[in-house]
C-alpha positions as CSV (number, residue, x, y, z in Angstrom):
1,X,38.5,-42.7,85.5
2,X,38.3,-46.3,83.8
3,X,41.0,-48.4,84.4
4,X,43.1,-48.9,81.5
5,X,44.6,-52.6,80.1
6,X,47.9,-53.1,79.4
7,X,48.7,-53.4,75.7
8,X,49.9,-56.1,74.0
9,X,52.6,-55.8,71.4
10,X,50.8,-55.2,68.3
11,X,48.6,-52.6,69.9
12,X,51.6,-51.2,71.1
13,X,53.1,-51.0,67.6
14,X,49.7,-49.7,66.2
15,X,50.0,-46.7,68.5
16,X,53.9,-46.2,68.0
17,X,53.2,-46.6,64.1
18,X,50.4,-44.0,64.5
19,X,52.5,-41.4,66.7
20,X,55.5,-41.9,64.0
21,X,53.1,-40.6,60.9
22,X,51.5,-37.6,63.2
23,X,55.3,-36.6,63.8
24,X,55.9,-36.7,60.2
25,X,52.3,-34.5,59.8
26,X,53.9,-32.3,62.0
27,X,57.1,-31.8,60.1
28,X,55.5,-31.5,57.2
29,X,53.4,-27.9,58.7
30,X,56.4,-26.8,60.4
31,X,58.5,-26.7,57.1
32,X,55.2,-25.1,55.2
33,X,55.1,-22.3,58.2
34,X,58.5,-21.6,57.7
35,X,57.7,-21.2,54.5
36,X,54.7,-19.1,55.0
37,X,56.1,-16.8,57.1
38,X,58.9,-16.3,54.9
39,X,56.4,-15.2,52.3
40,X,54.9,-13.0,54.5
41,X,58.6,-11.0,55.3
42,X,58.6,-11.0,51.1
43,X,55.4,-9.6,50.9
44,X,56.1,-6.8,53.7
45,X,59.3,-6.0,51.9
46,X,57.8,-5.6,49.0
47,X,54.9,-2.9,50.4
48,X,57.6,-0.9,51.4
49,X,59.6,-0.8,48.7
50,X,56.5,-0.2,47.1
51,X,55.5,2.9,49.2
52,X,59.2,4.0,49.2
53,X,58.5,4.1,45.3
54,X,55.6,5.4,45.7
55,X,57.2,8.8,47.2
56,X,59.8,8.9,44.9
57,X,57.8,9.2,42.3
58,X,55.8,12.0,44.2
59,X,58.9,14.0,44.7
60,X,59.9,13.6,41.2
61,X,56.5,15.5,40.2
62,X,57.3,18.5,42.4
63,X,55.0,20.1,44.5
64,X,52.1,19.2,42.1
65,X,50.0,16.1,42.1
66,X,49.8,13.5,39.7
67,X,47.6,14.8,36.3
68,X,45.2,11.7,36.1
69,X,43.2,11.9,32.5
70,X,40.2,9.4,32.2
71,X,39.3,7.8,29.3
72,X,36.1,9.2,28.1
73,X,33.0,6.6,27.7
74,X,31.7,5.9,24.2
């Protein structure tokens, strides 16, 4: 391994400057994956309410499946 110099003060406050805006970066992702994975508990609350709505509307049509009718082509 090289040997490293010693830095002097502005290099030092480069670096420090540098370190402070990666923090920030880092902040910054942390609050949008909070954020993200509060979308993601959304979106899995909302497949099962979907599903749950899904078989309620099953039950209401009784033992009988849905009657689908297709538009005819012309």
């Amino acid at each position: 391994m090289p040997e490293r110099k010693p830095l002097d003060d502005r290099q030092l406050d480069a670096v420090l400057e540098r370190l402070d805006k990666l923090v920030d970066e880092i902040h910054v992702l942390n609050r949008r994956l909070d954020h993200a994975e509060g979308f993601a508990r959304v979106a899995h609350e909302l497949r099962t309410l979907n599903e749950s709505l899904q078989a309620i509307a099953y039950a209401a049509l009784g033992q009988q499946g849905p009657q689908v009718r297709r538009r005819r082509a012309g």
